[in-house]
C-alpha positions in Angstrom: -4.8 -138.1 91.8 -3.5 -136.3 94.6 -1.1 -133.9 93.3 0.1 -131.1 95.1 -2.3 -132.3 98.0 -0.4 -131.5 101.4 -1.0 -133.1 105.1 -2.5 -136.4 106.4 -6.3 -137.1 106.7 -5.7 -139.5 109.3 -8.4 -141.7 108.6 -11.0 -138.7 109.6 -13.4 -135.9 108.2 -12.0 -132.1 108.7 -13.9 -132.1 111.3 -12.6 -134.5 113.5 -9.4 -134.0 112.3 -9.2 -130.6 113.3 -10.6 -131.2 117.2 -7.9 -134.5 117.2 -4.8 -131.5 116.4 -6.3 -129.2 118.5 -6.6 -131.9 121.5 -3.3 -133.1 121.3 -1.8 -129.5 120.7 -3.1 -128.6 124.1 -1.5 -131.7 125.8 2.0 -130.9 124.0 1.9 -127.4 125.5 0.8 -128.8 128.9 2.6 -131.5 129.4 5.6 -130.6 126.8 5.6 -134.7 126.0 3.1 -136.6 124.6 3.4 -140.6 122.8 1.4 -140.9 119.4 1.8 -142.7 116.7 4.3 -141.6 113.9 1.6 -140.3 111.3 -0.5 -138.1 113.9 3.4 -136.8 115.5 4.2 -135.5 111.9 0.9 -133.6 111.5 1.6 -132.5 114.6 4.4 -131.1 114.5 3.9 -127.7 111.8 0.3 -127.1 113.6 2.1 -126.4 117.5 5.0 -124.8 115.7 2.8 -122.1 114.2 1.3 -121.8 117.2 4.6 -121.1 118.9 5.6 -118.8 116.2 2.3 -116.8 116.6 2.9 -116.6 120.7 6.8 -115.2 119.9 5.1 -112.2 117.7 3.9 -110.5 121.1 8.0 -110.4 122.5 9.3 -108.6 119.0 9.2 -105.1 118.6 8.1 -104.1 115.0 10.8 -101.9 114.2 8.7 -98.1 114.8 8.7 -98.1 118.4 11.8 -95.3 118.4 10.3 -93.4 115.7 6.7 -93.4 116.9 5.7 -91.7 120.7 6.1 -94.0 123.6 2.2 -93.8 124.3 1.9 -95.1 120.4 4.6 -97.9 120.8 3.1 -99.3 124.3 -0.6 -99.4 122.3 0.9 -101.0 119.1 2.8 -103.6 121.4 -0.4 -104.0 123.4 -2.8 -104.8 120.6 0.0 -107.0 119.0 -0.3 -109.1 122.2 -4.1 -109.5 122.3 -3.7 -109.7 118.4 -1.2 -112.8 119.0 -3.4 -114.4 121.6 -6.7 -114.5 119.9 -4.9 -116.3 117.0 -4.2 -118.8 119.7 -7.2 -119.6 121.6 -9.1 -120.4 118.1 -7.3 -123.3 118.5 -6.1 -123.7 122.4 -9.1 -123.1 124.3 -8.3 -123.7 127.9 -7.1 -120.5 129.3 -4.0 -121.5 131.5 -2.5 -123.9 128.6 -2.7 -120.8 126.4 -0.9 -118.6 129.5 1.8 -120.9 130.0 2.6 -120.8 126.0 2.9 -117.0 126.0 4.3 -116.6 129.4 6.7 -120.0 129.8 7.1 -121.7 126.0 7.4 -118.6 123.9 10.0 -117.1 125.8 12.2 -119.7 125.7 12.2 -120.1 122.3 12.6 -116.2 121.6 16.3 -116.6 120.0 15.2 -120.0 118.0 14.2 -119.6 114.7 11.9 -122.7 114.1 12.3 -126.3 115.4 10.7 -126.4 118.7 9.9 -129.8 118.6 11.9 -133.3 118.6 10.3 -136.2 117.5 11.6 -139.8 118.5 10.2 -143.2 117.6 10.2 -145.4 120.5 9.0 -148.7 118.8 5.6 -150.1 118.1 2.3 -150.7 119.7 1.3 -154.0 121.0 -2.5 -154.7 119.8 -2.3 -153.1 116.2 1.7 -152.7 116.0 1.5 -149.3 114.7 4.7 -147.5 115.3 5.0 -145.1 118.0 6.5 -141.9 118.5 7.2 -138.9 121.3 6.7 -135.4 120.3 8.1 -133.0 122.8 9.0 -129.8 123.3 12.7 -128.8 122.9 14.0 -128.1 126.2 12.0 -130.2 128.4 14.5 -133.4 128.2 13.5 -135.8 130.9 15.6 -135.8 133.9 15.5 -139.2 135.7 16.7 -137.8 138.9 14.2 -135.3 139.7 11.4 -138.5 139.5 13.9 -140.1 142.4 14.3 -136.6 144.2 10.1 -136.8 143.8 9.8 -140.6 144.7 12.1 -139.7 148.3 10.1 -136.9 149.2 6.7 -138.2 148.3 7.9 -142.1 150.2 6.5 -142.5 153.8 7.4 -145.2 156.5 5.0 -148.1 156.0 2.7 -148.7 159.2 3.6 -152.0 161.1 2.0 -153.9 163.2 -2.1 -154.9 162.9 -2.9 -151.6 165.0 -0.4 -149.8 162.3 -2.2 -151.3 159.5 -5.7 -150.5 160.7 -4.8 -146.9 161.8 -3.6 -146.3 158.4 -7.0 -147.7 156.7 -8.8 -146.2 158.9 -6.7 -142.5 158.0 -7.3 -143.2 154.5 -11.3 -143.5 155.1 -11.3 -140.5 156.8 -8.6 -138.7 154.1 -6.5 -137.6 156.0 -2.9 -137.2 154.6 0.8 -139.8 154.6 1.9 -137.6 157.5 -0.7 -138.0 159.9 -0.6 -142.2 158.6 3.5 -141.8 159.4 2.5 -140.2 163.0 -0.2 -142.7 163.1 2.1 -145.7 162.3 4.8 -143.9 165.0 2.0 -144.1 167.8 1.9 -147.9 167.3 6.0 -148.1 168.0 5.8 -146.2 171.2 5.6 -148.3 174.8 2.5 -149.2 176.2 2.5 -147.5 180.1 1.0 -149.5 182.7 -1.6 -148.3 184.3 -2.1 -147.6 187.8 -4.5 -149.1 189.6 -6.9 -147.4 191.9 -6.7 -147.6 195.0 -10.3 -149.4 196.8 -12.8 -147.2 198.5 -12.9 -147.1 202.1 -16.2 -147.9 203.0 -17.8 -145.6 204.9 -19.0 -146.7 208.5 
């Protein structure tokens, strides 16, 4: 019987458990939104948490800093940082996923105590129907009108024209970028000039 036997095991060893936490742990913190399925979201959930918490231990002051000497109080905060951050990269091993959740996440969830994730079932899976959930971060709601403000930005004026068209392929093969393809595909709008003939030689006597 398994009494008093806590977490998931996923259909996995320990070890393969473990690296599947760690992996999505590291997208969570990257991309603050990730899609799983319900079971994996719920184990999850405590493992990034703790993480969190661990990052928030290098912003709080123990409490001795105003008795203790100012030299004594920036080495105690100091090692509690690198203490903090060790803890951390045992299980988030690329460096600038572990920088952005002491320098970004953590502070933003300095005043909240627990509950830095949001878990919402979005239906199920087509193939095996398992039921599907997004983890994200609290805080990092999606905004549909920055993806339009990107979309504009990003959208360029669509060559015309068979010269257009093969001036653009021909950019592309070369990689070169959608503003030299927009200039490219203005070049084809402009007027064609006629050309002047020359004028015949004089033979020479």
């Amino acid at each position: 019987m398994r009494h008093r036997v806590a977490h998931r095991k996923l259909g996995r060893v320990t070890e393969h458990r473990i690296a599947l936490l760690r992996n999505q742990a590291e997208a969570l913190l990257r991309h603050e939104r990730i899609e799983t399925t319900v079971p994996k979201a719920r184990e999850l959930r405590p493992f990034v948490e703790r993480l969190i918490t661990i990052a928030k231990r290098s912003l709080k002051d123990d409490g001795n800093g105003a008795a203790a000497a100012p030299a004594a109080a920036a080495r105690a905060a100091k090692l509690r940082k690198v203490t903090a951050r060790r803890l951390v990269e045992v299980d988030i091993h690329k460096k600038d996923t572990v920088a952005k959740l002491f320098d970004t996440i953590a502070p933003r969830f300095e005043g909240r105590p627990g509950g830095y994730t949001r878990l919402l079932k979005i239906g199920n899976r087509r193939g095996d129907n398992a039921e599907v959930a997004q983890l994200e971060l609290v805080g990092s709601e999606y905004n549909p009108a920055l993806d339009k403000d990107e979309a504009e930005a990003v959208e360029a004026p669509k060559p015309k024209g068979v010269r257009g068209r093969l001036a653009a392929a021909a950019s592309r093969l070369r990689g070169e970028t959608k503003a030299e393809e927009a200039d490219a595909a203005e070049g084809e709008k402009k007027p064609k000039t006629a050309r002047k003939k020359a004028a015949p030689k004089k033979k020479e006597e």
